[in-house]
C-alpha positions as CSV (number, residue, x, y, z in Angstrom):
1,X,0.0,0.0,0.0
2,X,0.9,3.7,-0.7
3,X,2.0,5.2,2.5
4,X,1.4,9.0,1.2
5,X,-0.8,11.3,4.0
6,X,-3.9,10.7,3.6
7,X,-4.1,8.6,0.3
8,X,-4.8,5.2,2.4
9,X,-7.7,6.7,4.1
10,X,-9.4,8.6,0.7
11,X,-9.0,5.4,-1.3
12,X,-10.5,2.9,1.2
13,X,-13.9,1.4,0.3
14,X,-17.0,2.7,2.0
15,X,-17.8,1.6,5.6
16,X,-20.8,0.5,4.2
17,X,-21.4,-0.9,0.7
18,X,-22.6,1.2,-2.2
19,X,-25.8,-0.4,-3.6
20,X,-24.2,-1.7,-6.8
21,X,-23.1,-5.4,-6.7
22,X,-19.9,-4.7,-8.5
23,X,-18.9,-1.8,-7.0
24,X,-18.7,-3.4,-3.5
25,X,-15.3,-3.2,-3.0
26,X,-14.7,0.3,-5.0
27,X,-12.7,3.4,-4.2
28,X,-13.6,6.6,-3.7
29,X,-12.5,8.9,-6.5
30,X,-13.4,12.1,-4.6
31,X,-12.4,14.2,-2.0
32,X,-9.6,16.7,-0.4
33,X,-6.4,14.1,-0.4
34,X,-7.3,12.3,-3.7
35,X,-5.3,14.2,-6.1
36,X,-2.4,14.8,-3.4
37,X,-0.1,12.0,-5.2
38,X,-2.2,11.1,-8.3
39,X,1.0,9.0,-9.8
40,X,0.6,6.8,-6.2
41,X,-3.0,6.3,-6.3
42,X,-2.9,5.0,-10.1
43,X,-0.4,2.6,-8.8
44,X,-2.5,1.3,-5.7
45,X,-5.3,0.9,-7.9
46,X,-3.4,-1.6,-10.3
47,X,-2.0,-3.6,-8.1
48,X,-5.3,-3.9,-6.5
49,X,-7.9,-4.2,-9.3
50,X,-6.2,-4.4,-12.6
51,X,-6.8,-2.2,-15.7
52,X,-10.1,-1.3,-15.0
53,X,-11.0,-0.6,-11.4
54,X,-14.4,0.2,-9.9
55,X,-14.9,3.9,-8.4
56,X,-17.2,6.0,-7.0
57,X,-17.4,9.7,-8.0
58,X,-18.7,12.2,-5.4
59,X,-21.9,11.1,-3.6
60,X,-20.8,7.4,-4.2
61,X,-21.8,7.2,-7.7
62,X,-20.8,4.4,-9.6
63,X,-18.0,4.2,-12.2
64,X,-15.5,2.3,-14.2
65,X,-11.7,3.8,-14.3
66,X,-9.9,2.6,-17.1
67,X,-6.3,3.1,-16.0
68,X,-4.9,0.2,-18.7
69,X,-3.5,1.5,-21.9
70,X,-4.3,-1.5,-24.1
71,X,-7.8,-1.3,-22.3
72,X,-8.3,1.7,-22.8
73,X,-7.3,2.4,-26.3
74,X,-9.8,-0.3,-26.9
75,X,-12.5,1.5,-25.4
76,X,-11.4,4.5,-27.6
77,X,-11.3,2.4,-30.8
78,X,-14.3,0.9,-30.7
79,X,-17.2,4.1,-30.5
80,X,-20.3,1.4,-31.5
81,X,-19.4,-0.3,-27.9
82,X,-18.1,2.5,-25.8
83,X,-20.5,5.6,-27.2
84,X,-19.9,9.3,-26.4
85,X,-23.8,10.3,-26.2
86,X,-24.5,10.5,-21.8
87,X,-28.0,9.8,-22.1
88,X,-27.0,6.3,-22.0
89,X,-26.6,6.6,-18.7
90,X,-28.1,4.0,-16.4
91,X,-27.5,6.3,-13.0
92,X,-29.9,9.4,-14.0
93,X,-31.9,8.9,-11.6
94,X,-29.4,8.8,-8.9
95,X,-28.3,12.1,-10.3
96,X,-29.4,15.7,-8.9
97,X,-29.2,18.4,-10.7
98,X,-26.6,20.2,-8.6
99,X,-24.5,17.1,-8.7
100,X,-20.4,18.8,-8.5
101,X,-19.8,16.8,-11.8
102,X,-22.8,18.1,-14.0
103,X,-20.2,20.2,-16.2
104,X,-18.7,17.3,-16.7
105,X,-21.6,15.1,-18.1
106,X,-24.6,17.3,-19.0
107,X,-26.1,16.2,-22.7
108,X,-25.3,19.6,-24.9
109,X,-26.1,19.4,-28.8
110,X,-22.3,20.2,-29.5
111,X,-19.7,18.1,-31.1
112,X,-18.4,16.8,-27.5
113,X,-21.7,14.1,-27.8
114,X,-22.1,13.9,-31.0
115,X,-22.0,10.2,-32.6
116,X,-21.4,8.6,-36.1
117,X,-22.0,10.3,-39.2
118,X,-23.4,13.5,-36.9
119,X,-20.3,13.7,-35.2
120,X,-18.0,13.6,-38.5
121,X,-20.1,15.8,-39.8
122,X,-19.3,18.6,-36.9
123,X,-15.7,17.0,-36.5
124,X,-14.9,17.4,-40.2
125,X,-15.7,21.3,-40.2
126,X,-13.7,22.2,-37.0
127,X,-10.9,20.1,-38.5
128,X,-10.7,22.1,-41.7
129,X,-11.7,25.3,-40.4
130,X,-8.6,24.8,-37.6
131,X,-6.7,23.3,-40.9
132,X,-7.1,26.1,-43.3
133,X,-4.8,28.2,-40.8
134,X,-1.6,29.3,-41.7
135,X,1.0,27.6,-39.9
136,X,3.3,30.8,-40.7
137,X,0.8,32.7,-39.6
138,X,-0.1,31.3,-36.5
139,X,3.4,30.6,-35.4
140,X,3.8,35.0,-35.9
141,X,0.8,35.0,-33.7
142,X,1.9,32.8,-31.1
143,X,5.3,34.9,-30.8
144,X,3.3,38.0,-30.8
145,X,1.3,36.9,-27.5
146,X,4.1,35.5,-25.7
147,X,6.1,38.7,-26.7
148,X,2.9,40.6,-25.4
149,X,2.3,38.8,-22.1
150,X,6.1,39.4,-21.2
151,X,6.3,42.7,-21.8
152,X,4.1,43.0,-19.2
153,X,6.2,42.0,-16.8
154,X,9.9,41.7,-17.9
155,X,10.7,45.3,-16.3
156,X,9.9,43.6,-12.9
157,X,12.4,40.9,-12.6
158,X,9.4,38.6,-10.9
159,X,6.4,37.2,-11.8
160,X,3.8,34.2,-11.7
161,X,4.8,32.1,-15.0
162,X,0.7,30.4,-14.3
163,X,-1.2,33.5,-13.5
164,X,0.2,35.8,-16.0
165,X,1.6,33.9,-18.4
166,X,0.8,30.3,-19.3
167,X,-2.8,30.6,-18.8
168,X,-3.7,33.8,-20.6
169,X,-1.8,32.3,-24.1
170,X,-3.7,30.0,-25.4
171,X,-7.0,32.1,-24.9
172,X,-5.2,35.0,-26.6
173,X,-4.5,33.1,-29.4
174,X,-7.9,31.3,-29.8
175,X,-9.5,34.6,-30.0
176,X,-7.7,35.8,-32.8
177,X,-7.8,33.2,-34.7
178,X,-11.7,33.8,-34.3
179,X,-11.3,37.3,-35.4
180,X,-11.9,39.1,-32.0
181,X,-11.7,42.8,-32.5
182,X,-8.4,43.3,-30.4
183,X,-10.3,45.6,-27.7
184,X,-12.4,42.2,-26.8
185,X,-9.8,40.0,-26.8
186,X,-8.5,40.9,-22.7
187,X,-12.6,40.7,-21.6
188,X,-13.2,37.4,-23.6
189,X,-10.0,35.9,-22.0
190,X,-11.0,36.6,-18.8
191,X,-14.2,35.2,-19.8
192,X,-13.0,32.5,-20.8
193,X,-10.7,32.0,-17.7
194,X,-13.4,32.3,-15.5
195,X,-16.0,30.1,-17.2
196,X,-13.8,27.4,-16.8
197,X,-13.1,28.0,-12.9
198,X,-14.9,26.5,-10.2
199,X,-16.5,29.7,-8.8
200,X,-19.8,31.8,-8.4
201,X,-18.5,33.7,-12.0
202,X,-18.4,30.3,-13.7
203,X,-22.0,30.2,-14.9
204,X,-22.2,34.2,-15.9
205,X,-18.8,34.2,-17.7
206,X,-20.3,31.3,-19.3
207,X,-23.3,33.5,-20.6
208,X,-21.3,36.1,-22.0
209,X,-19.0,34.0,-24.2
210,X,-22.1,32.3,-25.6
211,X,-23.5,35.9,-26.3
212,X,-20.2,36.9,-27.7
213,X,-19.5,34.2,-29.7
214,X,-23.6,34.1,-31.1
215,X,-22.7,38.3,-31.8
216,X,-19.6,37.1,-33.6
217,X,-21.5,34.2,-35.2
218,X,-24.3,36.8,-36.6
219,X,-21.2,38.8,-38.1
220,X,-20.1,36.3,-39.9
221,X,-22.7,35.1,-41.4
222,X,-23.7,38.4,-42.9
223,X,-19.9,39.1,-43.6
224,X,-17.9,36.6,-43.8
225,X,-13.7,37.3,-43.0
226,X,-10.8,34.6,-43.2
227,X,-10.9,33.1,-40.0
228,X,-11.9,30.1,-37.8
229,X,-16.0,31.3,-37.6
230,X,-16.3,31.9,-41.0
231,X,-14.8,28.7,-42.4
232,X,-16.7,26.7,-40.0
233,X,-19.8,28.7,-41.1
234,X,-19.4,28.0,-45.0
235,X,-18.2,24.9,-44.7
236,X,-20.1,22.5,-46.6
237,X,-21.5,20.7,-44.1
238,X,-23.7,23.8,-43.1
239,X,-23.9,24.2,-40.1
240,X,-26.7,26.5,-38.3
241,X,-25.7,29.5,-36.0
242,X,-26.2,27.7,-32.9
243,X,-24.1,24.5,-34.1
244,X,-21.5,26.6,-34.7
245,X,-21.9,28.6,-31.5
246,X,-21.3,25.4,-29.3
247,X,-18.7,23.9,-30.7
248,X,-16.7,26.8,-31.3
249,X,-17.0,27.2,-27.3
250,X,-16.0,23.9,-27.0
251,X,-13.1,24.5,-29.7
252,X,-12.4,27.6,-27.1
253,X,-12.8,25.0,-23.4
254,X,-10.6,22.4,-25.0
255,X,-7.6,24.3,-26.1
256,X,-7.5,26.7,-23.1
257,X,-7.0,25.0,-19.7
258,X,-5.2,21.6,-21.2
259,X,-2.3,24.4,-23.4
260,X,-2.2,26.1,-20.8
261,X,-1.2,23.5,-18.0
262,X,0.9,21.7,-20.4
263,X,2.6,25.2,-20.9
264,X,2.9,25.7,-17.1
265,X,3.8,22.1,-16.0
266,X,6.7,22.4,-18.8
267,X,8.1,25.4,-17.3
268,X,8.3,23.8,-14.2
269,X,9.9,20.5,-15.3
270,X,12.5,22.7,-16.8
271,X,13.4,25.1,-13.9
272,X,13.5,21.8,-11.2
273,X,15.1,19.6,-13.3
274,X,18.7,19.6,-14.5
275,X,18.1,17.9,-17.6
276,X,16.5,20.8,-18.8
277,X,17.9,23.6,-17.3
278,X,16.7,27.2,-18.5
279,X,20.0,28.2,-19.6
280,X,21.3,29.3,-22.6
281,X,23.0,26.0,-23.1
282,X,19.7,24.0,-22.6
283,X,16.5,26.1,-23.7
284,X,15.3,25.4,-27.4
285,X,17.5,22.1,-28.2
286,X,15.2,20.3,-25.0
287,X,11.8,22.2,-25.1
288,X,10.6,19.7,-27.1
289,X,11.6,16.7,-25.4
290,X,10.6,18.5,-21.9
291,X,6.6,19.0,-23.8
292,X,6.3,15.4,-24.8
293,X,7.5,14.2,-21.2
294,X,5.1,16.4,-19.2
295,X,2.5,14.7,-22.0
296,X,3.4,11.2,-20.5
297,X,4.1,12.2,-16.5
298,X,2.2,15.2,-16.0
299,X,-0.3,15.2,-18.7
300,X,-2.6,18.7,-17.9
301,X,-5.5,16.5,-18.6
302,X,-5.5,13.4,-16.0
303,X,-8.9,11.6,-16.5
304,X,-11.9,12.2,-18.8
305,X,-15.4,11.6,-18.3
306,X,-15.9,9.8,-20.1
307,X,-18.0,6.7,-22.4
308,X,-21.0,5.1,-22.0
309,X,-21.1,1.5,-22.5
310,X,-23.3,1.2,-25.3
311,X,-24.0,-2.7,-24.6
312,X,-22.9,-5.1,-21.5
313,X,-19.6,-6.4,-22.2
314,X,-15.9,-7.4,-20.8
315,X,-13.3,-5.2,-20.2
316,X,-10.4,-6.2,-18.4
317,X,-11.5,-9.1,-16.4
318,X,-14.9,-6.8,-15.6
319,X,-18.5,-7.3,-16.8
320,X,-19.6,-3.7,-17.7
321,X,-22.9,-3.4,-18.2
322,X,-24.8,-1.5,-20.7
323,X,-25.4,2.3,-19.6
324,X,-22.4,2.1,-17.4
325,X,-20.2,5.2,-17.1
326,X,-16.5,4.7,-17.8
327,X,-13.9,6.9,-16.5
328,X,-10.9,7.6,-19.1
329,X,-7.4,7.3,-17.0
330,X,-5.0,9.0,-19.3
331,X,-2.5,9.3,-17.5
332,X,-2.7,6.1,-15.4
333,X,-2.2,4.5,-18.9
334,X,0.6,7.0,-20.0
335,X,2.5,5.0,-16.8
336,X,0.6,1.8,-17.5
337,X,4.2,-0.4,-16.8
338,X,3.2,-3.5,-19.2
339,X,3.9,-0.2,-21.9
340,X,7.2,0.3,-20.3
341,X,8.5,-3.0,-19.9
342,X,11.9,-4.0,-21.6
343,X,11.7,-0.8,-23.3
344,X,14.4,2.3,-22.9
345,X,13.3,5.1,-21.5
346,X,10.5,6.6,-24.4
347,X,9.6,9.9,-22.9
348,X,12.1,11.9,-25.2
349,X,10.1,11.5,-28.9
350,X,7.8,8.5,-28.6
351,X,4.6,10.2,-29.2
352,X,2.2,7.1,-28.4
353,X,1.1,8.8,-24.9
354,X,-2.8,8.7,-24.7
355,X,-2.8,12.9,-23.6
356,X,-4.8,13.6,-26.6
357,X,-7.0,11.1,-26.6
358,X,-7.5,8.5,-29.5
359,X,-10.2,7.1,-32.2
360,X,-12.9,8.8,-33.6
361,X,-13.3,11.3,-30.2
362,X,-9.9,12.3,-29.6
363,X,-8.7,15.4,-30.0
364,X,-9.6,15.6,-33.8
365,X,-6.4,16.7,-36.7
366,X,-4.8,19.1,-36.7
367,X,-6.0,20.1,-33.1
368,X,-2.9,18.7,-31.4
369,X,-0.3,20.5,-34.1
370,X,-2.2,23.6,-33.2
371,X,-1.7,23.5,-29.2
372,X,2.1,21.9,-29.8
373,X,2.8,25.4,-31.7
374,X,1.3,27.7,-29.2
375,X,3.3,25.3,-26.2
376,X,6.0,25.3,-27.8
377,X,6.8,28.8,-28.6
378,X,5.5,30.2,-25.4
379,X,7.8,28.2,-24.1
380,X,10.9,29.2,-26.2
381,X,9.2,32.6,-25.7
382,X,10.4,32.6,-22.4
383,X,13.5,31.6,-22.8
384,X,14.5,33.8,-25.3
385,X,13.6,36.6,-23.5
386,X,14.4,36.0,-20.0
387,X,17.3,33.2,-20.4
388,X,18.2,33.5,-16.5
389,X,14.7,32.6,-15.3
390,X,14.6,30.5,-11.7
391,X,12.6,29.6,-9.0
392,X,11.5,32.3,-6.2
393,X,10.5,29.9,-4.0
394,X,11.9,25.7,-3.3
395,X,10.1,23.3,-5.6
396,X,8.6,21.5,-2.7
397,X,6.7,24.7,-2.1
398,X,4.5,24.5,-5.2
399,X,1.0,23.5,-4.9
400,X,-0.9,21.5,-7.4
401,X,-4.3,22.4,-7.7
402,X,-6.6,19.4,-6.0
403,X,-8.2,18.4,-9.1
404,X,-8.1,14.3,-9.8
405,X,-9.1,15.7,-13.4
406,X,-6.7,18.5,-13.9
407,X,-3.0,18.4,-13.3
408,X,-1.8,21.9,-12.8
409,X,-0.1,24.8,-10.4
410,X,-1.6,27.3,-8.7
411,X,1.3,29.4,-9.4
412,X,4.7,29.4,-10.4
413,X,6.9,32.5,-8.8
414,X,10.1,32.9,-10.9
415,X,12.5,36.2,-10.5
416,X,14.9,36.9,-13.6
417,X,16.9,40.0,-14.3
418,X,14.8,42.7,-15.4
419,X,14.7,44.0,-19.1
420,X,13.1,46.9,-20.9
């Protein structure tokens, strides 16, 4: 057993057993230690279930976690078993309405639950719309928000690389791609910041990017521009306003707090660990190699709800029956060791990591090449420009936000001579 604080007692089964037959023995995937040593509790649940282990989310509801990587790049693989759609669900009824995980799994009419040919069709446009880009182009606008967000503070010598830096990037650059008018662009990114927060200005901030993007929608449709709204909006698929609404907010949810960790958990693999020192001898030759690793240690996105099984089946030595909810362990199957075994050490350029998902609802081409440009160069951004960057504070003094879904800081304090 793990002896981390507090991991022992969050992961022990319920004094008295959940209602659910298969589930009598499961853990509890909730609460304040969970997420304290993610990496720990992955482990535990291996060696005590296998590759698919039975959890409860908060309020003891029942789950599947799918922590194998062959197991669960079957699930991913195979859509007409393991569907997207949540009102397959067999625990609605167990559900209220102000359940902590409704974000997570309430039915929209966007792309996210979209199935077969209706979810290529929406699929297809985003793709192209995203693919029509530039790469020039967006790799000059990338620069040009990273050189933006610096100059905010490289007078200062000190600064929070999370709070005013990694987070505010990918939002920046999303909203230009839609064709913001620059004076929106800081509100919308604080919008979209916000929206995506677990506070009382979640649900408003919500509201107004919906009535920004439906203004922006309406725009474009009576003029159309070159960029991402009016592509999607002439695509050939037609899409209505309000398709293209949603999904470009779920274009917008998608890119923002997964770039942005991966931005911020890179920067801190690089100023704790010597192999990639932020120096001028280290910088752009291992930014690269330090992006892919954080995708296979510290992968911003740690578990996904999630699939639905679409008929009662086997996985993993488990019956799963049909309307079960499955819980998508990324990163437990980044680290799933029957991946590692006999192998060197694949961290470096071995791209096989789960981080972006797989099949037909991963993150869909070129999504991926998108956020690897905008991580990549905010994070060669920062080296450029501030090539003595280093800790304010001991590494053991960062926090991790307590999120068993997210894997992020709450800040990352850095001092580094100050420029003009």
């Amino acid at each position: 057993m793990n002896d981390t604080p507090g991991l022992t007692e969050a992961a022990a089964p319920p004094s008295s057993g959940p209602p659910f037959p298969d589930h009598a023995e499961a853990v509890r995937f909730y609460g304040p230690d969970i997420a304290r040593d993610p990496a720990g509790l992955y482990e535990e649940l291996r060696g005590r279930f296998g590759p698919v282990a039975p959890i409860l989310l908060d309020g003891d509801v029942p789950a599947w976690f799918v922590l194998g990587y062959r197991e669960l790049h079957h699930v991913t693989s195979r859509p007409e078993w393991f569907a997207r759609d949540c009102r397959r669900w067999n625990q609605w009824d167990n559900i209220p309405e102000d359940w902590p995980l409704m974000p997570y799994v309430m039915w929209t009419p966007s792309v996210m639950f979209a199935e077969g040919a209706e979810h290529q069709r929406r699929a297809g446009a985003i793709g192209d719309a995203l693919d029509a880009i530039d790469r020039i182009d967006l790799k000059a606008l990338c620069q040009q928000v990273a050189d933006g967000l610096i100059d905010t503070f490289s007078a200062e010598g000190e600064a929070d690389l999370i709070g005013q830096y990694a987070h505010h990037i990918p939002a920046g650059v999303i909203a230009r791609l839609y064709g913001m008018p620059e004076e929106e662009v800081p509100a919308m990114v604080r919008d979209i910041l916000l929206s995506l927060d677990v506070t009382a200005d979640a649900g408003g901030a919500h509201q107004r990017l919906h009535t920004r993007l439906g203004n922006l929608v309406a725009d474009r449709r009576r003029a159309p521009r070159d960029d991402v709204p009016s592509r999607l909006l002439r695509h050939p698929v037609g899409l209505g306003d309000a398709e293209a609404v949603i999904d470009l907010l779920v274009v917008l949810a998608a890119a923002q707090a997964p770039t942005g960790n991966w931005i911020g958990n890179t920067l801190r693999l690089m100023l704790v660990d010597d192999q990639f020192s932020l120096t001028l001898q280290g910088g752009r030759g291992s930014s690269g190699e330090a992006l892919n690793e954080v995708l296979w240690k510290n992968t911003p996105t740690q578990n996904f709800i999630g699939r639905w099984a679409a008929q009662t089946c086997e996985l993993g030595g488990r019956r799963i029956r049909r309307g079960d909810l499955l819980v998508l362990g990324l990163s437990a199957a980044n680290a799933d060791p029957r991946l590692h075994a006999g192998l060197p050490d694949i961290y470096g350029s071995n791209r096989a990591q789960m981080s972006f998902g797989h099949g037909e609802h991963g993150c869909p081409f070129p999504a991926p090449e998108v956020a690897t440009m905008i991580a990549r160069t905010a994070v060669e951004s920062l080296l450029d420009r501030l090539p003595d960057v280093r800790m304010a504070v001991p590494p053991e003094r960062l926090e991790w936000r307590p999120s068993v879904w997210m894997r992020g800081l709450f800040e990352l304090p850095v001092r580094f001579t100050p420029g003009r």
